[in-house]
PDB file of N, CA, C and O in Angstrom:
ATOM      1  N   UNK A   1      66.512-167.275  63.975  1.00  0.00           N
ATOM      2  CA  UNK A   1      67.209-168.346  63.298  1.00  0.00           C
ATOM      3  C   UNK A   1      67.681-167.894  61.918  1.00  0.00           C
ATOM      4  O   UNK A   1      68.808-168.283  61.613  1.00  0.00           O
ATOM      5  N   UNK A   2      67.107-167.233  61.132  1.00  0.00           N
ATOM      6  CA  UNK A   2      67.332-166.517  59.983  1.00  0.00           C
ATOM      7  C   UNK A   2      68.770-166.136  60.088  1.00  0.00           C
ATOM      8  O   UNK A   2      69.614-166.793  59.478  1.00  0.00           O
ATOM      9  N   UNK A   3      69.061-165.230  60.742  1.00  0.00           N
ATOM     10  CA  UNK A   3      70.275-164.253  60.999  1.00  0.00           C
ATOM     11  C   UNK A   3      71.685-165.415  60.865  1.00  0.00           C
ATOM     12  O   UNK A   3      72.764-165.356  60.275  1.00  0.00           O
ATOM     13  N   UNK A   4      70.938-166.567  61.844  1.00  0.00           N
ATOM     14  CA  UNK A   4      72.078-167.532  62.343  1.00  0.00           C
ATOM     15  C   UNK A   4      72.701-168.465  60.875  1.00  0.00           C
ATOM     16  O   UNK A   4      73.821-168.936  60.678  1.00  0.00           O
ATOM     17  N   UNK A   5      71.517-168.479  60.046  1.00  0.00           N
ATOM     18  CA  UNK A   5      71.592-169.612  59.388  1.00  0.00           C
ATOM     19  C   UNK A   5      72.623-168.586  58.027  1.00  0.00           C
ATOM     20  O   UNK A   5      73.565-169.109  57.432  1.00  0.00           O
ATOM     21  N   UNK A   6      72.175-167.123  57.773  1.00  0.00           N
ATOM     22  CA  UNK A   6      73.016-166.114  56.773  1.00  0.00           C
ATOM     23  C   UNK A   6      74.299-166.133  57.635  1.00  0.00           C
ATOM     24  O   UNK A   6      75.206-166.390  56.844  1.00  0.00           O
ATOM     25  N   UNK A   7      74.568-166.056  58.286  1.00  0.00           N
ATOM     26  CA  UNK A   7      75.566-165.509  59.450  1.00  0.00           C
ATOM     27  C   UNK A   7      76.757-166.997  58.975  1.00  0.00           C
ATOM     28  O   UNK A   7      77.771-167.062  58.280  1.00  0.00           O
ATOM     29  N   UNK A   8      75.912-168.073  59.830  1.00  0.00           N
ATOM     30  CA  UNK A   8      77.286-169.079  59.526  1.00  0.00           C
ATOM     31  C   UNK A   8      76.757-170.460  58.996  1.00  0.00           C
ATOM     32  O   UNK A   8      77.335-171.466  59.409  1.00  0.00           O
ATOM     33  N   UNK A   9      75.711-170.598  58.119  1.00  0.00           N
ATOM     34  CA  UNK A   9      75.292-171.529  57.076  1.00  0.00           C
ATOM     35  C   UNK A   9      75.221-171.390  56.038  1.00  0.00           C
ATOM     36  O   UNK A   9      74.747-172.407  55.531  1.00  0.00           O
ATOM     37  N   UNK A  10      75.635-169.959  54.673  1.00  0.00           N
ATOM     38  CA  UNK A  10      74.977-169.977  53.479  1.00  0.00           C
ATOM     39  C   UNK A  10      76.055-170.311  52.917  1.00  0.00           C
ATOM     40  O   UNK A  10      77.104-169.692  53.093  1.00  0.00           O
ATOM     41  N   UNK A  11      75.937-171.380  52.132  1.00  0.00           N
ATOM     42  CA  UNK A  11      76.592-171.708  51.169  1.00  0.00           C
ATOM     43  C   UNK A  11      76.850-173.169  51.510  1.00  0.00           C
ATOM     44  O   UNK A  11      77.061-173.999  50.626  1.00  0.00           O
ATOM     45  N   UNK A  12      76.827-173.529  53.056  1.00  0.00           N
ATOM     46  CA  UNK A  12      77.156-174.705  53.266  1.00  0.00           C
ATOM     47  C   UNK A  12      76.260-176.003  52.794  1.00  0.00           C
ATOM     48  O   UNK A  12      75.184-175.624  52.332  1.00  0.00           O
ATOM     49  N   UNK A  13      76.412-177.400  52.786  1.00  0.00           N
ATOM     50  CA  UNK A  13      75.257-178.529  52.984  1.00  0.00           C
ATOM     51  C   UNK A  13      74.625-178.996  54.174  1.00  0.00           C
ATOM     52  O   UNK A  13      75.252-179.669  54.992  1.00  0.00           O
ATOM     53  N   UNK A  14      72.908-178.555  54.394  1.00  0.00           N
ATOM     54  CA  UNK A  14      72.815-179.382  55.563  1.00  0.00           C
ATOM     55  C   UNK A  14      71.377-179.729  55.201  1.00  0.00           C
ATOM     56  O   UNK A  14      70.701-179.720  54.172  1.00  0.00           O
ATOM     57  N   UNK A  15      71.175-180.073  56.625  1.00  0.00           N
ATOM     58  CA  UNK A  15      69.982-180.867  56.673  1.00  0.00           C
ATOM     59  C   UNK A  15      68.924-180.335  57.397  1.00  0.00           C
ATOM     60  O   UNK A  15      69.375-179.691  58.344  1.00  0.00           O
ATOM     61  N   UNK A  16      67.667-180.326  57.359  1.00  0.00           N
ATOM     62  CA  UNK A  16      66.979-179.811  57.805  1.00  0.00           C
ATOM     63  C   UNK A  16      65.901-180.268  58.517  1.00  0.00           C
ATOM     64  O   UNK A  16      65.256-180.752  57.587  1.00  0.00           O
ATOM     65  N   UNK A  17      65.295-180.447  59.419  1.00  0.00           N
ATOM     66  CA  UNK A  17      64.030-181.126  59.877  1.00  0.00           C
ATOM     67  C   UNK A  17      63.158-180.188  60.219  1.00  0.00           C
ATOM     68  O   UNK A  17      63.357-179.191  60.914  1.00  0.00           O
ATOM     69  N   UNK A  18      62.027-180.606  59.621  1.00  0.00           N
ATOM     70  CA  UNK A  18      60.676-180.352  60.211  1.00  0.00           C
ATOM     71  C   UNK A  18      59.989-180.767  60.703  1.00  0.00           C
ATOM     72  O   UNK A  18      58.891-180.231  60.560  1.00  0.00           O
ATOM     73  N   UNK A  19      60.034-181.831  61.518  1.00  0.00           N
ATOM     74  CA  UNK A  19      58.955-182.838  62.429  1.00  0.00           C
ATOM     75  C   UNK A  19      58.588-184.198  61.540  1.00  0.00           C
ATOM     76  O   UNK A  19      58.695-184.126  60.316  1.00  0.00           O
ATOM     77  N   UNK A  20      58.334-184.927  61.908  1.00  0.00           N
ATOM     78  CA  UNK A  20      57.856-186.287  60.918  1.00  0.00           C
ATOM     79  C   UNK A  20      58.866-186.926  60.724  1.00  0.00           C
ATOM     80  O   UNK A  20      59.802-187.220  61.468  1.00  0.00           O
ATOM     81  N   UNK A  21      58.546-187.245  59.169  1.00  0.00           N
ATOM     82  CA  UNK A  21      59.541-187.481  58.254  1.00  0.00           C
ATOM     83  C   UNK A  21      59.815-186.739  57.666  1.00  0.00           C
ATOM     84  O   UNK A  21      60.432-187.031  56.642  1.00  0.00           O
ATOM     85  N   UNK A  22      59.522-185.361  57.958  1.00  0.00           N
ATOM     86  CA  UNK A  22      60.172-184.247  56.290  1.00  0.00           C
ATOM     87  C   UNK A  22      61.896-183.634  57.401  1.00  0.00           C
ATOM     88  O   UNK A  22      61.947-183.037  58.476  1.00  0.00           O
ATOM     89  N   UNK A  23      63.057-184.159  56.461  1.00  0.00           N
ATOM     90  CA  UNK A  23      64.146-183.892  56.377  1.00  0.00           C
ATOM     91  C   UNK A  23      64.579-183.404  55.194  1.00  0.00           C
ATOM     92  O   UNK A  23      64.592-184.256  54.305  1.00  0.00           O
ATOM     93  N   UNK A  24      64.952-182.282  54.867  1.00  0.00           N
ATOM     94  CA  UNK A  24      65.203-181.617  53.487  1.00  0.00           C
ATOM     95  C   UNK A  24      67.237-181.266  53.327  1.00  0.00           C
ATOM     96  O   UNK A  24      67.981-180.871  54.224  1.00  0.00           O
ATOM     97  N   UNK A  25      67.509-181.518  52.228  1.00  0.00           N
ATOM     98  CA  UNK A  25      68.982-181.973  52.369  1.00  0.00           C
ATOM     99  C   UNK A  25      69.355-180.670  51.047  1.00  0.00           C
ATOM    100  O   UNK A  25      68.539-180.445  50.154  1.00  0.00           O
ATOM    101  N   UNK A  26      70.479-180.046  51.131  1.00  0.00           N
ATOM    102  CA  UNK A  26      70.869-178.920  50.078  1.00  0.00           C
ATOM    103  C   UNK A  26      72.131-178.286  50.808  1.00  0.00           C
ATOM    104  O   UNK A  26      72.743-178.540  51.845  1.00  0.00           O
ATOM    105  N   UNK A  27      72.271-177.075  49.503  1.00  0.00           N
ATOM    106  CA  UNK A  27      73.379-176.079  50.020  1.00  0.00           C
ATOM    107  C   UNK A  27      72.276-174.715  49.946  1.00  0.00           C
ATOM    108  O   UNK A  27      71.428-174.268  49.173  1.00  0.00           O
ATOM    109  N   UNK A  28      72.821-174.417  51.140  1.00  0.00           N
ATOM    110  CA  UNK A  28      71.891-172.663  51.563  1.00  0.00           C
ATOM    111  C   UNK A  28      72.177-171.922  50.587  1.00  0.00           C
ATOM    112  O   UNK A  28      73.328-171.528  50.402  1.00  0.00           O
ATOM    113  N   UNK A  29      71.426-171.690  50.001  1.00  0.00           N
ATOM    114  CA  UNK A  29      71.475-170.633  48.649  1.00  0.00           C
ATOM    115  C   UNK A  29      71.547-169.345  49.312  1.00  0.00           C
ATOM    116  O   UNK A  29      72.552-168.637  49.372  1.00  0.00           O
ATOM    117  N   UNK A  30      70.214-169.052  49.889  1.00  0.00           N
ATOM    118  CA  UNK A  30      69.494-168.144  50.569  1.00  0.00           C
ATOM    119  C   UNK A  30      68.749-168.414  51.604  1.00  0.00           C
ATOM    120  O   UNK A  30      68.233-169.531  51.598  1.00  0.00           O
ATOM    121  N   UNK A  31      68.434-167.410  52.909  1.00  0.00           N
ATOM    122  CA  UNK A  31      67.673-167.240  53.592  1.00  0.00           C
ATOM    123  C   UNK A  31      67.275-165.786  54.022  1.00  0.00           C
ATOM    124  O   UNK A  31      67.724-165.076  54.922  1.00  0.00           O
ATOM    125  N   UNK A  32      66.039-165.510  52.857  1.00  0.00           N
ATOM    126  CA  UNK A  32      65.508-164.028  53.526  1.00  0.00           C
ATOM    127  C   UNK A  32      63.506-164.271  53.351  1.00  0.00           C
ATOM    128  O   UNK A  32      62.954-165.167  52.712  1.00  0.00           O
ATOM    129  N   UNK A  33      63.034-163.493  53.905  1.00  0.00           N
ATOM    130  CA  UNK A  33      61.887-163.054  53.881  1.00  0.00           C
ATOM    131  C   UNK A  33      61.198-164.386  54.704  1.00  0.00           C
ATOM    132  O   UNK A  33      60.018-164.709  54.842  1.00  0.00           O
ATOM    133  N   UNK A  34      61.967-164.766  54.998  1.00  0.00           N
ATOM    134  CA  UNK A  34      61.606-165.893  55.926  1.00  0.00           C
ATOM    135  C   UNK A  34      61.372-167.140  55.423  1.00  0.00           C
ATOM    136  O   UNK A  34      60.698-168.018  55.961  1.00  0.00           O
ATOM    137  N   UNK A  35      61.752-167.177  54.728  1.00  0.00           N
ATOM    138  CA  UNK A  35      61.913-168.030  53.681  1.00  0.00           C
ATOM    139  C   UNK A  35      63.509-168.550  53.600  1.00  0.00           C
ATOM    140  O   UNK A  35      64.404-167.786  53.240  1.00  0.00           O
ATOM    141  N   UNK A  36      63.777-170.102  54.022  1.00  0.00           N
ATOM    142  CA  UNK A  36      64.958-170.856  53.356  1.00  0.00           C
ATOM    143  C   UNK A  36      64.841-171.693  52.580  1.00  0.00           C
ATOM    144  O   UNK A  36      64.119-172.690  52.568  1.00  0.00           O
ATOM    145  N   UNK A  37      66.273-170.932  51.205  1.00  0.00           N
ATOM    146  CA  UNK A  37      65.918-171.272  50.150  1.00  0.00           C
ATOM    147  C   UNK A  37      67.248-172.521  49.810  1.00  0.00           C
ATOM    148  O   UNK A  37      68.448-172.252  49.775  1.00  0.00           O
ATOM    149  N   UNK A  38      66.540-174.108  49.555  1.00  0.00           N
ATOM    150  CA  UNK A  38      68.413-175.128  49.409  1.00  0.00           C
ATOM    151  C   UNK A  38      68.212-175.618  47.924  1.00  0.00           C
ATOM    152  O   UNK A  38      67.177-175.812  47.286  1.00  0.00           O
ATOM    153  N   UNK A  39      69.276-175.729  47.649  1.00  0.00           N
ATOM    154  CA  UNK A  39      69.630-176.304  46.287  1.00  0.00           C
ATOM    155  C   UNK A  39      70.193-177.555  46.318  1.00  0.00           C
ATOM    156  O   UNK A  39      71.015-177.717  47.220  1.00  0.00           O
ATOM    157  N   UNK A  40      69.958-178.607  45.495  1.00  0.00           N
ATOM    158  CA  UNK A  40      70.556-179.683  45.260  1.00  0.00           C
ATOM    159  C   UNK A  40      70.040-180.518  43.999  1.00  0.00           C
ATOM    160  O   UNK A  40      68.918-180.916  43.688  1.00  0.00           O
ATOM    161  N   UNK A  41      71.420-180.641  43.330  1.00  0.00           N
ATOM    162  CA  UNK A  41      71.259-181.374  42.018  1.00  0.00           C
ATOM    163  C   UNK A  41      70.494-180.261  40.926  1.00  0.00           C
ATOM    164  O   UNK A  41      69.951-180.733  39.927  1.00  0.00           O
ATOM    165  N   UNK A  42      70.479-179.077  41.111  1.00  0.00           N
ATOM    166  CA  UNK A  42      69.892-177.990  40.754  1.00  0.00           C
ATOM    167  C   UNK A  42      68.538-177.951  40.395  1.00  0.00           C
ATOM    168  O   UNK A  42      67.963-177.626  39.356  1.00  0.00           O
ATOM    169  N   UNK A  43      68.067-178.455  41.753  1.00  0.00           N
ATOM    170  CA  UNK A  43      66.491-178.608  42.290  1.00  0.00           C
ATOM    171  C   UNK A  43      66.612-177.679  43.653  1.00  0.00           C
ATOM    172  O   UNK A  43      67.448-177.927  44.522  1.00  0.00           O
ATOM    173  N   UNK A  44      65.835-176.767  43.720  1.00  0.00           N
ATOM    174  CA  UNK A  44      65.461-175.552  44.559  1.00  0.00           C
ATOM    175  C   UNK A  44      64.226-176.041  45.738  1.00  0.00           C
ATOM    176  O   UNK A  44      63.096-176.229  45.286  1.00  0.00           O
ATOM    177  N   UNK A  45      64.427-176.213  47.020  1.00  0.00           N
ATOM    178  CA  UNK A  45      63.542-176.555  48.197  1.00  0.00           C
ATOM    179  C   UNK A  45      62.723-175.068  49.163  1.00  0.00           C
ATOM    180  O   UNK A  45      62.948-175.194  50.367  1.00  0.00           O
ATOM    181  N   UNK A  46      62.392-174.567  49.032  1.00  0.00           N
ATOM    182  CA  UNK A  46      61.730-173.403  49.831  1.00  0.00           C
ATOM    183  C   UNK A  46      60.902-173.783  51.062  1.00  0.00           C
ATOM    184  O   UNK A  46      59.733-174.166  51.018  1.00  0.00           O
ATOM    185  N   UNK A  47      61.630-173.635  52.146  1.00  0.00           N
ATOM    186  CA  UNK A  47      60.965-173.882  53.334  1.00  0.00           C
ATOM    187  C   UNK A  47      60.727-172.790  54.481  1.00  0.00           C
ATOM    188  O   UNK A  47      61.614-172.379  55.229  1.00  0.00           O
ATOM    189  N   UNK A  48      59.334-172.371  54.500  1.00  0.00           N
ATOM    190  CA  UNK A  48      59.336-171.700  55.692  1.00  0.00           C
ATOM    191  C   UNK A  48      60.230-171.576  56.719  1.00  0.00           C
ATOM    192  O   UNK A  48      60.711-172.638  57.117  1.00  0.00           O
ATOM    193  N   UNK A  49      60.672-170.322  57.389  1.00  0.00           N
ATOM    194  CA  UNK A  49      61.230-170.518  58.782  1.00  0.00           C
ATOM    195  C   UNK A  49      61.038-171.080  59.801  1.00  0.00           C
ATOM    196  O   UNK A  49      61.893-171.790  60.331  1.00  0.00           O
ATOM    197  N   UNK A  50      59.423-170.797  60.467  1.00  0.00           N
ATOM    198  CA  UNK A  50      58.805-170.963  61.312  1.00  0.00           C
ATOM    199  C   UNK A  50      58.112-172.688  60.933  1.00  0.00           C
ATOM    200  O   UNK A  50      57.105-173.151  61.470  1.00  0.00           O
ATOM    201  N   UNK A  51      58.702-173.174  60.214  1.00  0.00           N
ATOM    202  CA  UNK A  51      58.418-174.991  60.665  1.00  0.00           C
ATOM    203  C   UNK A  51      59.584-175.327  60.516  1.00  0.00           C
ATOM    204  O   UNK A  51      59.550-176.422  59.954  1.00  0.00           O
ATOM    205  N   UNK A  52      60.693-175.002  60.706  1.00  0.00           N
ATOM    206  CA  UNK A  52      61.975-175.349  60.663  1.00  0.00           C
ATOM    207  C   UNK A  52      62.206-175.853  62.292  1.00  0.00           C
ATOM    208  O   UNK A  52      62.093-174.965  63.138  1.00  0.00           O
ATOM    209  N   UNK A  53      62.462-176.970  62.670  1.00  0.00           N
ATOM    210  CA  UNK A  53      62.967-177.460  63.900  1.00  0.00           C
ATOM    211  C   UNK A  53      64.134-177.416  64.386  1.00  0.00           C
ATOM    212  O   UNK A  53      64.285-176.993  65.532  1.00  0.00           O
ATOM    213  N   UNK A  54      65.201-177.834  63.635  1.00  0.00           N
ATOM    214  CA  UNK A  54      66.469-178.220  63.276  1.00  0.00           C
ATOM    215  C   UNK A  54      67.361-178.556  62.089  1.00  0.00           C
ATOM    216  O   UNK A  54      67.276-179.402  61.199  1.00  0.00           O
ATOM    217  N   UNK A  55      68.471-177.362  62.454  1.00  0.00           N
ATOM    218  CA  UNK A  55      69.192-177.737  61.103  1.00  0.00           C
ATOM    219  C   UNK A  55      70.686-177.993  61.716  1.00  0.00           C
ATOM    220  O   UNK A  55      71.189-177.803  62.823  1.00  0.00           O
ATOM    221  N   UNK A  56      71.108-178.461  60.601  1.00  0.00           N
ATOM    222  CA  UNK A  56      72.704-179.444  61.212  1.00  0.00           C
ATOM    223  C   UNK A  56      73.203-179.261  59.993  1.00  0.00           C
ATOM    224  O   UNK A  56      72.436-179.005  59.065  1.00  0.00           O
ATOM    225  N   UNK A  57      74.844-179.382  59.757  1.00  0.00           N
ATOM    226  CA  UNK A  57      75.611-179.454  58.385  1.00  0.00           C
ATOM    227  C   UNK A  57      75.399-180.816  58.168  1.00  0.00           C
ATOM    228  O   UNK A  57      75.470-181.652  59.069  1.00  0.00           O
ATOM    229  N   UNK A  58      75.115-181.091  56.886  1.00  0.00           N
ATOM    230  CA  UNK A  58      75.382-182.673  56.612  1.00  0.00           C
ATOM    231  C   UNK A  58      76.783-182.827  56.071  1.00  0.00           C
ATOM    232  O   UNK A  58      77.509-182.156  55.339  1.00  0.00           O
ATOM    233  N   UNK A  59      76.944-184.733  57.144  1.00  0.00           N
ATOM    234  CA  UNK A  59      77.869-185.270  57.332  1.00  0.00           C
ATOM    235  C   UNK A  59      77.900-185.774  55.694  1.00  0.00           C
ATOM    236  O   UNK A  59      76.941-186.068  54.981  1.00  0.00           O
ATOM    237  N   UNK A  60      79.756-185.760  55.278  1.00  0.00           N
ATOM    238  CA  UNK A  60      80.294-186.113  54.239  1.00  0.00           C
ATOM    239  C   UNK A  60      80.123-187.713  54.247  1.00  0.00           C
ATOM    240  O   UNK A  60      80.310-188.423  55.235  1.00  0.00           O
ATOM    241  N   UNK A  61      79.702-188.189  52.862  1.00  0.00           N
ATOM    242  CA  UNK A  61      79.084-189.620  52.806  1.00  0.00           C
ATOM    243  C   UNK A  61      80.256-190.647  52.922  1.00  0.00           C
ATOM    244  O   UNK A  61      80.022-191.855  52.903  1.00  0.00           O
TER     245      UNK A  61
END
C-alpha cells in the first residue's frame, strides 16, 4: 500500500480509516518507513501502515 499511496496519492486530500471511529483527514505529505505522514491546518497526523484499512480522496465540501 505504501508504493500505491507515493505512486498516486502524495500531495493529494484524503481520508483515511482505521476501523471504529478513527477517520483521519489531510494532504499526503509523506509516506515512508511505514509510516503515513497527513497535514492539515498545519497539524501533522502519523499513522502506521499496517492499521490503515482504507483510504479514499476526500470529496470537495
Amino acid at each position: 500500500m505504501q508504493s500505491f499511496i507515493v505512486k498516486n496519492l502524495r500531495g493529494e486530500v484524503v481520508d483515511v480509516y482505521c476501523g471504529g471511529p478513527d477517520v483521519f483527514s489531510g494532504r499526503v505529505e509523506s509516506c515512508e518507513d511505514n509510516v503515513l505522514c497527513l497535514e492539515q491546518n498545519g497539524k501533522y497526523t502519523y499513522i502506521a501502515m499496517d492499521k490503515i484499512i482504507a483510504v479514499w480522496r476526500a470529496q470537495a465540501p
